[in-house]
C-alpha positions as CSV (number, residue, x, y, z in Angstrom):
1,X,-23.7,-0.8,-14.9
2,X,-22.2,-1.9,-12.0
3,X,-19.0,-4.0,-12.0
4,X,-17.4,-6.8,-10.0
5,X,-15.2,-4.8,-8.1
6,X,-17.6,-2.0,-7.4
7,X,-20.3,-4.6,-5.8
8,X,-17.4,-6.2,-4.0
9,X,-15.9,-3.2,-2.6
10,X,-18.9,-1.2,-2.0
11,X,-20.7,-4.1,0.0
12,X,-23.9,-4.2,-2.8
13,X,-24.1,-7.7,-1.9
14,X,-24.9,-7.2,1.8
15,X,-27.7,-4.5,0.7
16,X,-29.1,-7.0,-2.4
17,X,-29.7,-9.6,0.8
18,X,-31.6,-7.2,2.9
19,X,-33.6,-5.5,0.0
20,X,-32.0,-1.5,0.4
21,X,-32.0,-1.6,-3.7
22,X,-34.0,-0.2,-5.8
23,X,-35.2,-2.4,-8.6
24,X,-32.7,-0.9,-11.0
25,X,-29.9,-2.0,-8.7
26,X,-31.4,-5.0,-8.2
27,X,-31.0,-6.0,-11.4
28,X,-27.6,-4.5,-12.3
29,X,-26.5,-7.1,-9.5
30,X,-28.6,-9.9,-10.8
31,X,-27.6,-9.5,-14.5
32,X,-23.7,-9.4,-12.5
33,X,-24.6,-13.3,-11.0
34,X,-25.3,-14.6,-14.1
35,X,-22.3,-13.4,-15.4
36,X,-20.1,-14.0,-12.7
37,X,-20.1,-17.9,-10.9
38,X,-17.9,-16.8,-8.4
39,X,-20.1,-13.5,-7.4
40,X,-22.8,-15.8,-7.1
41,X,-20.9,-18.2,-4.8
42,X,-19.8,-15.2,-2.7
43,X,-24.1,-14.1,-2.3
44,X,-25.1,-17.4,-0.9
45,X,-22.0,-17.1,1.6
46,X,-23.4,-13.9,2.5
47,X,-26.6,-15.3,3.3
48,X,-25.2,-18.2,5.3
49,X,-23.2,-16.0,7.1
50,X,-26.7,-13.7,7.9
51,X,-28.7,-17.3,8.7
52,X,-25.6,-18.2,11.4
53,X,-25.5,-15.0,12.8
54,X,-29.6,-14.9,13.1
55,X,-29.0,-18.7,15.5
56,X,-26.0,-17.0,16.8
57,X,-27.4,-14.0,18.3
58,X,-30.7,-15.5,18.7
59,X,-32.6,-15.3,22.2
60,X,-35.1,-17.6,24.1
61,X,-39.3,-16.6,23.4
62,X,-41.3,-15.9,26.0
63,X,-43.0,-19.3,27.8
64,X,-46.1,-18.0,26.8
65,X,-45.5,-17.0,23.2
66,X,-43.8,-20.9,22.9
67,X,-46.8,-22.5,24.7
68,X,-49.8,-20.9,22.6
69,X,-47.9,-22.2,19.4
70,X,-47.1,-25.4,20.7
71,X,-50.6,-25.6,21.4
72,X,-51.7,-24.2,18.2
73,X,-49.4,-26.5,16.1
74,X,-50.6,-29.7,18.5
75,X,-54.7,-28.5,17.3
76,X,-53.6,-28.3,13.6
77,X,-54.5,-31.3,10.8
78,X,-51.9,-32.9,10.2
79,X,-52.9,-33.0,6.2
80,X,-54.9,-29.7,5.8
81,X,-54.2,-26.2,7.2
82,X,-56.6,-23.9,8.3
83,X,-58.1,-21.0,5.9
84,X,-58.7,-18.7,8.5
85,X,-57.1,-17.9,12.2
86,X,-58.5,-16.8,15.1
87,X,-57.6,-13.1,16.7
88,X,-55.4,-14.9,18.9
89,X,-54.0,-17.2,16.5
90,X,-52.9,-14.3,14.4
91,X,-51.6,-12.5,17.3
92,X,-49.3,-15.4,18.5
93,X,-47.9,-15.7,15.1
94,X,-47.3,-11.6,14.6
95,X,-45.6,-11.6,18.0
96,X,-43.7,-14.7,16.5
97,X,-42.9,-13.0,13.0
98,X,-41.8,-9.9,14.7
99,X,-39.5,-11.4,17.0
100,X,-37.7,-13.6,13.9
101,X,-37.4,-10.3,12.2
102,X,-35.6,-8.0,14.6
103,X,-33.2,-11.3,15.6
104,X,-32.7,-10.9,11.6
105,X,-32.3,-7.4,11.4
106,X,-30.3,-7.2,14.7
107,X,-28.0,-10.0,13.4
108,X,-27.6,-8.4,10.1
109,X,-26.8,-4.8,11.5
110,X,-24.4,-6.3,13.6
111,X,-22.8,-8.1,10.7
112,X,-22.1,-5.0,8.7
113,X,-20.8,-3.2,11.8
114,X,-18.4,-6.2,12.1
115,X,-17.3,-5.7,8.3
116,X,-17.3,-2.2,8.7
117,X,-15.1,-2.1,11.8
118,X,-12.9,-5.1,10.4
119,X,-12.1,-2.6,7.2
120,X,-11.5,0.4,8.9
121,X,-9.2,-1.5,11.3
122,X,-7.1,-2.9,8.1
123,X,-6.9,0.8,6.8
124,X,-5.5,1.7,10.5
125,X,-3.0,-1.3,10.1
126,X,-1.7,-0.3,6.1
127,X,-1.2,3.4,7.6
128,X,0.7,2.5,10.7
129,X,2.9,0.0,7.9
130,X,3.3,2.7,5.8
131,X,4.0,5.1,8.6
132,X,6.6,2.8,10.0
133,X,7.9,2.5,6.5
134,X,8.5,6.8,6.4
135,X,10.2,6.6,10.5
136,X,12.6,3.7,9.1
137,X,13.8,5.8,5.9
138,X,14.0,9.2,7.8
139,X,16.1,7.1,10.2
140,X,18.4,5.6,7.5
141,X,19.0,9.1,6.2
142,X,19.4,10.5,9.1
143,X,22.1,7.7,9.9
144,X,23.7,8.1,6.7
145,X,23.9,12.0,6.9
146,X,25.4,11.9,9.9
147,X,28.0,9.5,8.6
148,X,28.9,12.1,6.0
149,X,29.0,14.9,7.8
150,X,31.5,13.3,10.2
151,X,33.7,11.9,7.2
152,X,33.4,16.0,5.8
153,X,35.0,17.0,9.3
154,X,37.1,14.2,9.9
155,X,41.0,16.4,9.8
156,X,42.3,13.5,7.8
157,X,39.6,14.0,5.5
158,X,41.1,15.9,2.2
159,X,38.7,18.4,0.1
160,X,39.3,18.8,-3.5
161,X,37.3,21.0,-6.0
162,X,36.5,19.7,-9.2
163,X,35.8,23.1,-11.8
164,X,34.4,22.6,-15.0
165,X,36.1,22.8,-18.1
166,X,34.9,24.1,-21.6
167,X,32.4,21.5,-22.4
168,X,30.5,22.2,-19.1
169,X,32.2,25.6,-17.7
170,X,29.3,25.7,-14.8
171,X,30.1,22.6,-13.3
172,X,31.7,22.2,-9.9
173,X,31.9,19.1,-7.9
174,X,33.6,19.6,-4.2
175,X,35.2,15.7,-3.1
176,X,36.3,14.6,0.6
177,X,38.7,11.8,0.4
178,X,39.5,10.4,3.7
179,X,42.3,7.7,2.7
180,X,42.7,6.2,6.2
181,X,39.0,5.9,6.1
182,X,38.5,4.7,2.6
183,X,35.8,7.2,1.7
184,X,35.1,9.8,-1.0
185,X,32.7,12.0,-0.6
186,X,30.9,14.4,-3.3
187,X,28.7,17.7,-3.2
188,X,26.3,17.8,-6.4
189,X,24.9,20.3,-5.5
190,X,26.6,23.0,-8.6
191,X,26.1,20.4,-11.3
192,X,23.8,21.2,-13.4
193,X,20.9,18.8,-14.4
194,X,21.1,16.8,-17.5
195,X,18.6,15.1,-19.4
196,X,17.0,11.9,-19.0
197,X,19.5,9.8,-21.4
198,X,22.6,10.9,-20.0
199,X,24.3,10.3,-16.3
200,X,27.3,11.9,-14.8
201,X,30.0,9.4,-13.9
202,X,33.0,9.0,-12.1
203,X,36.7,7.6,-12.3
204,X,39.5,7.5,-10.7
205,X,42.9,7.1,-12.1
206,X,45.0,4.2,-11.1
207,X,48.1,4.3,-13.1
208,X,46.5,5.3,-16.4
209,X,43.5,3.2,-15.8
210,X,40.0,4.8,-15.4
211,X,38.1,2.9,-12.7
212,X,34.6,3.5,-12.5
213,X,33.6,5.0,-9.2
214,X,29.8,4.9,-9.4
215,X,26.9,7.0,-11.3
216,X,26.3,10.7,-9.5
217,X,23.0,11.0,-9.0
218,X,22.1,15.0,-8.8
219,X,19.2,14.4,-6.5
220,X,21.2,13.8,-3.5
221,X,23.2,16.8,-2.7
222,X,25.6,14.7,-0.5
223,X,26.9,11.1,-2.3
224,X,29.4,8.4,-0.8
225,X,31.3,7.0,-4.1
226,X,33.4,3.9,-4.6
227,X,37.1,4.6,-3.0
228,X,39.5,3.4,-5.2
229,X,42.9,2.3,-3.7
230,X,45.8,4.5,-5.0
231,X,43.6,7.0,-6.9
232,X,45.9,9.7,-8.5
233,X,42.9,12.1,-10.1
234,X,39.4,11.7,-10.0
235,X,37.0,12.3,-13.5
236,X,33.4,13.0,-14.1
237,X,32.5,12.6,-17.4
238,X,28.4,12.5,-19.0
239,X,27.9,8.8,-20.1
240,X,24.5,7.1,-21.5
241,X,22.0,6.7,-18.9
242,X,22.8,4.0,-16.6
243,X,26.5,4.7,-17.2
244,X,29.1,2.7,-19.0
245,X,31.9,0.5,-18.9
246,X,34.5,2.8,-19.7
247,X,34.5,6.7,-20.0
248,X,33.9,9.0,-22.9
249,X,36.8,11.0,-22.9
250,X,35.4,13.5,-24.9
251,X,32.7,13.6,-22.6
252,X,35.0,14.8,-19.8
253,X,33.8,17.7,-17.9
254,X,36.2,18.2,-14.8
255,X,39.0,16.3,-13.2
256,X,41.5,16.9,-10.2
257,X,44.1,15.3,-9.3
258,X,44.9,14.2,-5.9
259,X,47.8,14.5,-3.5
């Protein structure tokens, strides 16, 4: 059976008005007014929307075709209606009919072109949003790579190689501290993925005090961490995911200390 958001979406309303269902359809939608108010308000806009756009687009008879039924309606009784018409008669009123139903058609065709149009140029406007979306990020990173490649070759820029100890003896984490710059930067790219409750973290020392740094994050092979003023080592240790307030020291997988 077909559903709100199917007859919504797929314009079944628009085809239920100008008859294109077949009587099963037909009464899949009519069993979906009764059920839904709202779907039934939306149907008679629909068909006050075809009405207007039949005036709208609508264009002047012929002189003749409005003078024979002028004169026709002018002959009628006023309190009975004739059972029979003559040949003319009936063709005034066909040419009539015929004219009513292509402005109706016409209208409606140029309705759904409208809708039609008016959806595929939303779908044009979401792309180019999400397109713009893509530029601004590769743009960013771009940007921010730069940024670290410069610290990286910066000759006041220290590098310092962090090597794994026993508890992790793969591990290796290469830093770029630029003191006059107040940056650390950190290559991820040799530690080796942990699982989903656990995060590398790091610290620096500051007179005995471990001073969280920031949460490594292995996806980015380049990462700019908090600089710490006075740093004498730096620490990675595996914490909960999320990280933690204060490091596990028995969690400690590589440290350095600094110059």
């Amino acid at each position: 059976m077909m559903d709100k958001t199917y007859i919504q979406d797929q314009g079944i309303l628009e085809l239920y008005v100008l008859g294109e269902l077949n009587e099963s359809e037909q009464q899949q939608v009519e069993e979906a007014l009764t059920q839904y108010p709202d779907l039934r308000s939306e149907l008679e806009r629909i068909e006050i929307k075809f009405e207007t756009l039949a005036f709208e687009q609508a264009i002047e008879a012929p002189d003749s075709v409005k003078n024979a039924l002028l004169k026709e309606a002018s002959l009628m009784n006023s309190k009975t209606l004739p059972l029979s018409y003559t040949k003319n008669n009936r063709s005034y009123m066909a040419i009539a009919a015929s004219i009513t139903g292509l402005l109706l058609v016409g209208s409606i065709y140029l309705y759904l072109e409208w809708t039609t149009a008016k959806n595929k140029l939303k779908l044009v406007e979401d792309q180019n949003k999400e397109l713009n979306i893509k530029i601004d990020d590769l743009a960013n990173d771009l940007d921010t790579t730069r940024s670290l490649f410069a610290l990286i070759n910066n000759p006041n820029t220290e590098k310092y190689i962090l090597k794994g100890n026993e508890l992790m003896p793969d591990a290796k984490v290469i830093s770029y501290v630029n003191n006059s710059e107040k940056s650390v930067v950190i290559n991820t790219e040799y530690l080796p993925e942990l699982d989903n409750e656990h995060d590398y973290q790091m610290w620096a020392d500051v007179q005995g005090e471990m001073i969280d740094m920031g949460i490594i994050d292995t996806h980015q092979t380049m990462l700019a961490m908090n600089y710490i003023e006075n740093s004498e080592s730096l620490n990675i240790t595996i914490e909960p995911a999320g990280g933690n307030d204060h490091p596990t020291v028995s969690k400690l997988i590589t440290n350095v200390y600094l110059k």
